[in-house]
C-alpha positions in Angstrom: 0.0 0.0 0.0 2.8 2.5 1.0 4.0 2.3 -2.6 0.9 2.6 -4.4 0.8 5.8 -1.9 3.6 7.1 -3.4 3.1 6.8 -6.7 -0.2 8.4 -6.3 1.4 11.0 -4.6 4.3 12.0 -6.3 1.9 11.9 -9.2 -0.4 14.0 -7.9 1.8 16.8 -6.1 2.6 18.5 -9.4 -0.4 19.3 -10.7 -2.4 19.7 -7.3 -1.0 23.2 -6.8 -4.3 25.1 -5.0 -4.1 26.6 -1.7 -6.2 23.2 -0.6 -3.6 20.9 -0.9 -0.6 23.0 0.4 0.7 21.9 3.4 1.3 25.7 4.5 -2.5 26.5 4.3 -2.9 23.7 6.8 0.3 24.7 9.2 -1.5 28.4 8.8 -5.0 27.4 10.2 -3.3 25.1 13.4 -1.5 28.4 13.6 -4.7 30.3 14.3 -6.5 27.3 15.9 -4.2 27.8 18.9 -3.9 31.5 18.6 -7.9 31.5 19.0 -7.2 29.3 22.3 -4.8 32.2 23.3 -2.2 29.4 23.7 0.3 30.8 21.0 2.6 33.0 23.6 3.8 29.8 25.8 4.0 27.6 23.0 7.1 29.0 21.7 8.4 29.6 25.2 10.3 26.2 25.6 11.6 23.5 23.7 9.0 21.1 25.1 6.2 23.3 24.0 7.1 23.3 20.5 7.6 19.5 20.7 3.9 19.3 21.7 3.5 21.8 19.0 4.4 19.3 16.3 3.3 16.1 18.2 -0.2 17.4 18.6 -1.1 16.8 15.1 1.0 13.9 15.0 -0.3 12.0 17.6 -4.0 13.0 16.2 -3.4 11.5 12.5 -1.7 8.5 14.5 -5.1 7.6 16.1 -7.3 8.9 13.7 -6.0 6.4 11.4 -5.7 3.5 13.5 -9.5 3.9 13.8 -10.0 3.0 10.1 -10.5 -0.3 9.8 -11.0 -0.6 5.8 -7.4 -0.8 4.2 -8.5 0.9 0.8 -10.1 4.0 3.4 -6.7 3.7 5.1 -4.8 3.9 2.0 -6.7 7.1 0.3 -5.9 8.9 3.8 -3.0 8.1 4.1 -2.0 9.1 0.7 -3.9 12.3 0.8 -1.6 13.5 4.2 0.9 12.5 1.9 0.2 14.5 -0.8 -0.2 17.6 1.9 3.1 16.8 3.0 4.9 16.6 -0.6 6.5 19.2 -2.3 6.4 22.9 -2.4 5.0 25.0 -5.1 6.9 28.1 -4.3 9.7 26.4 -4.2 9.5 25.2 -7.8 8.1 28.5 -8.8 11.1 30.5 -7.5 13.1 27.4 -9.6 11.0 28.3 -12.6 11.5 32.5 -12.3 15.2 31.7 -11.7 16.0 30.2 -15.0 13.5 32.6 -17.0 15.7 34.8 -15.5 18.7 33.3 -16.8 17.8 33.2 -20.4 16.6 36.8 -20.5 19.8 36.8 -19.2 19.3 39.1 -16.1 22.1 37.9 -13.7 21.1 39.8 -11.0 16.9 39.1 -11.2 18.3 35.3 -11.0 20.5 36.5 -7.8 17.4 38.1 -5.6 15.4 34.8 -6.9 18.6 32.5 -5.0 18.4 35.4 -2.2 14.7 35.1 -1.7 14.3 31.4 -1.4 17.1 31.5 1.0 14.8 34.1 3.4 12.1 32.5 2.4 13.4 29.0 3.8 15.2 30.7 6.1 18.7 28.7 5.4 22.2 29.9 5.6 23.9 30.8 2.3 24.7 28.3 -0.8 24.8 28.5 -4.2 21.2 28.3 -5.8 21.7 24.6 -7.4 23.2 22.8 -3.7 20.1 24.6 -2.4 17.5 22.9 -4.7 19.7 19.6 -3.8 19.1 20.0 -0.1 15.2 21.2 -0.7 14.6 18.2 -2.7 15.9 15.8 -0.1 14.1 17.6 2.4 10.4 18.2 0.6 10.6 14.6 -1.2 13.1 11.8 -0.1 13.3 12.5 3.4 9.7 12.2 3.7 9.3 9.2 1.3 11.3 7.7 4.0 9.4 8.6 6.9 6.5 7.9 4.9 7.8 4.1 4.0 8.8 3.5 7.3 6.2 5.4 10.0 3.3 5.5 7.7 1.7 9.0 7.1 2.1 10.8 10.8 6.0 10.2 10.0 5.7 12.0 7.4 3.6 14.4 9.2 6.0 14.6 12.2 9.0 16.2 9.8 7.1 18.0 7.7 6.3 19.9 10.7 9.5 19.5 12.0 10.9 21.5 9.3 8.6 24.2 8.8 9.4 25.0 12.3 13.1 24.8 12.0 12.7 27.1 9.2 10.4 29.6 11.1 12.7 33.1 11.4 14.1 34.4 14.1 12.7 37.6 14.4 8.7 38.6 14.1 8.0 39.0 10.4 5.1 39.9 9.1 4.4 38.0 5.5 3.1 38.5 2.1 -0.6 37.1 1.5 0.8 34.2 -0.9 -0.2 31.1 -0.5 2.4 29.2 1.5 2.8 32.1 4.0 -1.1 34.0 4.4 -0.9 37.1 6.5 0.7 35.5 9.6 3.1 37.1 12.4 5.3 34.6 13.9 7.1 35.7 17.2 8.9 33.2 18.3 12.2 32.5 20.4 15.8 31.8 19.3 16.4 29.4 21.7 13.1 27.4 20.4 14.0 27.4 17.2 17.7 26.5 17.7 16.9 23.7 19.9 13.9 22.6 16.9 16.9 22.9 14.5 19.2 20.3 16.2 16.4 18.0 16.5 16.2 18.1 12.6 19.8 17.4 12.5 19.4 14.2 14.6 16.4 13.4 12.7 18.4 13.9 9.1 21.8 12.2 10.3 21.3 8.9 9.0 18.6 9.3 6.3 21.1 12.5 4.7 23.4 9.8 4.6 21.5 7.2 3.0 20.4 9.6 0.5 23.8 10.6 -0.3 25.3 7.3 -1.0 22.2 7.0 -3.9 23.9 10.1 -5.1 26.8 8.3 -5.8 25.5 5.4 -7.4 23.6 7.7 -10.0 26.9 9.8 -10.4 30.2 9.6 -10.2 31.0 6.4 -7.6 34.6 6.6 -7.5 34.8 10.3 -7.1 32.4 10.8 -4.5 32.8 7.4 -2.2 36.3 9.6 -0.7 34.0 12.0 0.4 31.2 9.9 1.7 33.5 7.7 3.5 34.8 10.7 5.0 31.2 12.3 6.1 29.9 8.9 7.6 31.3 9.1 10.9 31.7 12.9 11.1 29.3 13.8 13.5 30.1 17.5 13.9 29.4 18.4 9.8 26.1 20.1 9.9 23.5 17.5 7.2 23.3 19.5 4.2 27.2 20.0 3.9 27.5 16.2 3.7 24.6 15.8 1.3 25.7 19.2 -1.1 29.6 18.1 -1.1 28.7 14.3 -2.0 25.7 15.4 -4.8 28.9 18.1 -6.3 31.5 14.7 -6.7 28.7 12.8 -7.7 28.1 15.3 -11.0 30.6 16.7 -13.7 31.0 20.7 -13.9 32.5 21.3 -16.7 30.4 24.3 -17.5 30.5 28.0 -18.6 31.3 29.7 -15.0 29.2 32.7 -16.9 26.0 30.3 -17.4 24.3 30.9 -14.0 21.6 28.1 -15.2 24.3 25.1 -16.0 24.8 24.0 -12.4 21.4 24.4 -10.6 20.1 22.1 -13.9 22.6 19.2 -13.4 22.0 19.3 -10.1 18.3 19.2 -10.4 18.9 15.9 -13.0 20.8 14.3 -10.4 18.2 14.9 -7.6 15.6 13.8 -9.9 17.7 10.6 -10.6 18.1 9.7 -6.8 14.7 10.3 -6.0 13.8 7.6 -9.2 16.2 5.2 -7.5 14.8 5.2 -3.9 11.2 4.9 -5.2 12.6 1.8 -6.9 14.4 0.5 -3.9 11.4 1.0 -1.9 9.4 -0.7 -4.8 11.9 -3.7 -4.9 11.4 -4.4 -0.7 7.7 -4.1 -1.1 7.9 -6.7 -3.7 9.9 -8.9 -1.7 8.1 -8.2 1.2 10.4 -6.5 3.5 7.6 -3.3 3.4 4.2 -2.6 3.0 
């Protein structure tokens, strides 16, 4: 069932890009939810209230689908969380503007695209193609993982996991787009710090996992030095291991002036992981090892 879930969803998540499937529009109405409960200032107090924050709904999808008895019901809700959890339209919009951009040829329009998506995802600085590597893994194969393994309220639990991590620091009133509606989040630095070295523990091993299916699809020889090396590191932060293994696992030998040549082989090569996990995971379904 969990790969028929998939497929559905992976299908699906491209062309099902209204404000109704977006998992922003949901994270926006629990947002209000609590703020009508006149809960919102503690929440972000402590650690421990935003892990209640983001079990809350886990815990709640947990149950709700344990009381479902009928596998095909099961399956359709499962799927549909799923799709909810998927992707991000901005995201591949921001991608799309970015290399319109570059063939108009308007270098610095293609810059405040990369500067914007940083802001918007509120990551430290990287060049615009290791960013789509690290935004792939975390919108798609990360949570194909947590999917294939925890069922849907895994994939829940770090979808919501990251969206907090990538909350900002400082109260920021935003635009009235779709993935961010009119909201002020307040929150503290210790919170989010803390929320962001959770994600860290959560990505250690499955930024690893994902990284050695970058070399398989790439260059093996010339990135297995540097994914031997990351394995055991435990102090390099998850995206450095997964951006420096994905950049030995694909050839550069490209115009330095072409601001669209790396972000697009880069993009190729995430594609071409995420193909070879879905067919690992199809391959232990088969055999039985998953469901």
């Amino acid at each position: 069932m969990s790969l028929i879930s998939l497929l559905i969803a992976l299908a699906a998540e491209r062309y099902l890009s209204s404000s109704v499937w977006q998992f922003n529009s949901f994270y926006n109405g629990y947002i209000n939810l609590i703020k009508q409960m006149n809960i919102i200032d503690p929440l972000w107090k402590t650690p421990f209230s935003a892990l209640v924050f983001i079990a809350v709904p886990v815990v709640g999808s947990y149950f709700f689908l344990g009381l479902v008895e009928d596998s095909f019901l099961h399956m359709i809700f499962s799927t549909l969380i799923l799709i909810v959890c998927f992707g991000c339209v901005k995201t591949r919009e921001r991608y799309k503007q970015y290399l319109m951009s570059a063939l108009r040829g308007e270098a610095t329009t293609c810059e405040l695209h990369h500067t914007q998506l940083l802001q918007d995802k509120n990551i430290e600085q990287m060049g615009f193609g290791q960013l789509l590597v690290w935004l792939n893994y975390r919108y798609f194969i990360a949570i194909m993982f947590f999917f294939v393994l925890f069922g849907a309220p895994g994939a829940l639990f770090y979808r919501l996991l990251t969206r907090v991590a990538e909350t900002k620091l400082i109260e920021t009133r935003a635009s009235a787009d779709v993935e961010q509606q009119d909201e002020v989040e307040q929150v503290n630095e210790n919170v989010i710090e803390q929320t962001r070295l959770w994600l860290s523990w959560v990505d250690w091993i499955p930024v690893r996992v994902v990284a050695f299916g970058y070399m398989l699809v790439g260059h093996f020889s010339k990135a297995m030095p540097v994914w031997l090396e990351s394995v055991f590191e435990f102090s390099k932060v998850p995206h450095q291991v997964l951006i420096d293994v994905a950049e030995k696992s694909e050839d550069f030998m490209v115009d330095n002036e072409d601001c669209t040549a790396e972000p697009c082989l880069l993009v190729q090569l995430a594609k071409r992981t995420l193909l070879l996990w879905l067919s690992v995971i199809a391959v232990l379904v088969i055999m039985g090892f998953l469901q």
